[in-house]
N, C-alpha and C positions, 0 to 999 in steps of 0.2 A: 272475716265477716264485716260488712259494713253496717256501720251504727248510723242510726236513724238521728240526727241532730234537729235543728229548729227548720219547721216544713213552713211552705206559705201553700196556703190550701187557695188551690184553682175555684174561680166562683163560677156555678154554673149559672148564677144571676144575667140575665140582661137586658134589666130594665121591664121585661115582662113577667104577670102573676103566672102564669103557667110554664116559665122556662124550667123549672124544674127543683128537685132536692134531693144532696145524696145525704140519708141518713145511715149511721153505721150503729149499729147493735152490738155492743161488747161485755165481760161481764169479770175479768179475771180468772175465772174459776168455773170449774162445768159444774155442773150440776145443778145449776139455779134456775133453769127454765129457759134461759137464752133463747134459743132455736126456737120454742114453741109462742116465745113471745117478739122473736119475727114473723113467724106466721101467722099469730092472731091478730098483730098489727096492720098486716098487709092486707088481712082480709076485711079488717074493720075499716081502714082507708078505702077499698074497693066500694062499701056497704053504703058508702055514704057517697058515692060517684068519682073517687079517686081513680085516677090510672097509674096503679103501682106493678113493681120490677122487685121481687125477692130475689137476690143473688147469694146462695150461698156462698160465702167467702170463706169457711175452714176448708184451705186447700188439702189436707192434710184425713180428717176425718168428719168430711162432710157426710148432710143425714137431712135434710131439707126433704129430697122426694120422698127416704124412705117415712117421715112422719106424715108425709101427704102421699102415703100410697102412689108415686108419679113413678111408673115406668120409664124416665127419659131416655130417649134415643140420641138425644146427643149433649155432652155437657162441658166441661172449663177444661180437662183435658181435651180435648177435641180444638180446643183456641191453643193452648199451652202450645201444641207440637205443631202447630201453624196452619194445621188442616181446614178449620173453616174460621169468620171472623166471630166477637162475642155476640154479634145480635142474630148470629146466625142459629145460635144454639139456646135462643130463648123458645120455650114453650108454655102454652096457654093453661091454666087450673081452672079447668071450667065452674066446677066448687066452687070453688074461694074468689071467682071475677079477676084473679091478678096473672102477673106474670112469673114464670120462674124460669131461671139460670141453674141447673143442677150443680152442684161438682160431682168429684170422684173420692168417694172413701178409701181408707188404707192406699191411699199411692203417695208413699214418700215422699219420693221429687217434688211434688205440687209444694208442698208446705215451704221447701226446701231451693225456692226459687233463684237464680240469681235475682240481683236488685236489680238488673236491665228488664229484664223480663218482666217483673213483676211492675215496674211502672212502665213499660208497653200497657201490660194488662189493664192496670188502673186507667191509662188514660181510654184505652178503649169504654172502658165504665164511666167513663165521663165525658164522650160521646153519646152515650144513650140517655143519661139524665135530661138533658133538655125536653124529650119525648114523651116524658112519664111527670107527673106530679110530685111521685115519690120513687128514688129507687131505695131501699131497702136490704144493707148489706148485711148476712148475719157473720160477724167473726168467729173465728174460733175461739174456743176460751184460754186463758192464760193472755201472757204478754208478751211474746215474741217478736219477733222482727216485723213481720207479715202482718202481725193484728197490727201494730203500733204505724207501720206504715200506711195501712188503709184507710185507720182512724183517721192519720193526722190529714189524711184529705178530703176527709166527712163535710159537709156544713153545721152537723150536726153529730152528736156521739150521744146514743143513752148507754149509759152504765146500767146492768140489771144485776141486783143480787137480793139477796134472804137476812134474815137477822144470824145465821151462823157467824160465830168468829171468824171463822175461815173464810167465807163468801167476803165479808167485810173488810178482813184486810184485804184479801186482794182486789178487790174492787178501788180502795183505796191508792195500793199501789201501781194499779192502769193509772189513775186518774194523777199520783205522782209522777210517773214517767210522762206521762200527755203534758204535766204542766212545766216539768222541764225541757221539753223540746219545742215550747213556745206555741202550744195547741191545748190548754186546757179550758180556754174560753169556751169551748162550744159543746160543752155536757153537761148534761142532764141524767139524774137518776129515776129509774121507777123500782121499787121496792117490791119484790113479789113473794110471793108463798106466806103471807102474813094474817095470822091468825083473823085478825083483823084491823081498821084504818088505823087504829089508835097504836094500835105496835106497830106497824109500818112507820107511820109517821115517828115513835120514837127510832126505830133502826134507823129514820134518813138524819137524823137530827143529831145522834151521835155522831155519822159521818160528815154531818156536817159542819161540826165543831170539831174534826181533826182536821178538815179540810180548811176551815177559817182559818186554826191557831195555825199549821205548821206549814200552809203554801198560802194563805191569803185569799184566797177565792172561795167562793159559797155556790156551787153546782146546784139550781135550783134541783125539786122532785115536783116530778109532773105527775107522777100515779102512783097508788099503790096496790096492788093485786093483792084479793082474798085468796087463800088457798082453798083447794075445791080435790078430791077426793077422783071427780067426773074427767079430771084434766088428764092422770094416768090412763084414763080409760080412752077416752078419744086418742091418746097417742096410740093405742095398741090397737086400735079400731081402725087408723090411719085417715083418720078424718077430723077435719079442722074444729075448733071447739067449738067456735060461736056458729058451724052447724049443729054441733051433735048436742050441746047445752045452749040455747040464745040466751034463756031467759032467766039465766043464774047469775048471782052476785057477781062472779067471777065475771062472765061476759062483760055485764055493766062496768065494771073496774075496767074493763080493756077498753070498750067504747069510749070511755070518759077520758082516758089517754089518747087517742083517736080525733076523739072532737079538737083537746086542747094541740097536738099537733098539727089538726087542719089549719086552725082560728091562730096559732101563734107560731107555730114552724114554717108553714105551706103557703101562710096569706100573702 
């Protein structure tokens, strides 16, 4: 297996505010919210006139459409075995105002890509950045080869986790492996399922006093997410939160991420 060492991440910069961003969503560990907080990102960047691109990236056990109820008809397997290109299997959420790339859940192979393939893949995803304001990858959780590779060609990585132990170290240790393969400049933490600001903000600040003393760098946090009771329910509703709740704390915590994305990622 080929190990991932020190990446130069391709700019999709050139020279113009609208060529584009590929932001990647990662989290260590599932069960933090990840997935649901690429899709209320994408949809809170559309809300406000963005043209975003949600690409599910867990090759492996992707879950994108089923949270957004998306029947798709074609998705990353359909690229994978060379049948069609990737902008060919983009489909519209008329909901949410973005775009989505579905993948394929449970199919092995996917996850399990050679590394030619997989930067085919990538570079094809960075052909469609320039088109979009934001593309939006969500990774799988954990650290494998696949997440660490797609990260390390992000412009951008948020880290998302919980105050759990577990969430925490392993969020930490993405952001160890990113910072040894010469890519930890480019993350950002948002803190979610937090009682409220004030725990949040302590869960970032723990991390971010391992992340000072033991690798040197300080990952700003750009947000922290309320937890909201409403959030399970629009997932089994299969509809996006900041339709089925606008006007809840929770929303406002996402928006506020949102804005500061536009105003200091996108500008």
């Amino acid at each position: 297996m080929t190990e991932i060492t020190k990446t130069t991440r391709p700019s999709s910069k050139s020279g113009s505010k609208n060529s584009g961003h590929l932001i990647a969503v990662a989290s260590g560990k599932g069960g933090v919210g990840k997935t649901w907080f690429s899709i209320s990102l994408s949809h809170a960047l559309a809300l406000v006139g963005k043209k975003v691109l949600l690409f599910d990236g867990d090759l492996g056990l992707a879950n994108i459409d089923v949270q957004l109820g998306l029947m798709a008809k074609r998705d990353i397997n359909d690229v994978i075995e060379g049948n069609l290109s990737l902008e060919h299997v983009i489909e519209h959420h008329q909901d949410g105002g973005f775009d989505v790339i579905a993948g394929r859940s449970g199919h092995g192979s996917l996850s399990a890509m050679p590394m030619q393939r997989l930067n085919d893949l990538l570079l094809q995803i960075r052909s469609l950045v320039p088109k979009y304001d934001a593309v939006v990858v969500d990774l799988g959780a954990g650290i494998d080869r696949t997440v660490r590779f797609i990260a390390a060609a992000a412009d951008t990585t948020i880290v998302v986790t919980t105050d759990e132990p577990t969430a925490m170290t392993d969020a930490y240790a993405f952001i160890k492996l990113s910072h040894a393969a010469g890519h930890g400049d480019n993350i950002k933490f948002v803190i979610n399922m937090a009682t409220d600001i004030k725990e949040g903000e302590g869960t970032y600040r723990t991390l971010q006093k391992a992340c000072k003393k033991f690798l040197n760098i300080t990952p700003p946090l750009i947000g922290v997410i309320r937890q909201d009771k409403r959030v399970k329910e629009a997932i089994r509703a299969q509809t996006p939160f900041l339709t089925r709740s606008p006007n809840s704390e929770t929303a406002e915590d996402v928006e506020k991420i949102a804005k500061h994305v536009t105003e200091e990622i996108l500008a």
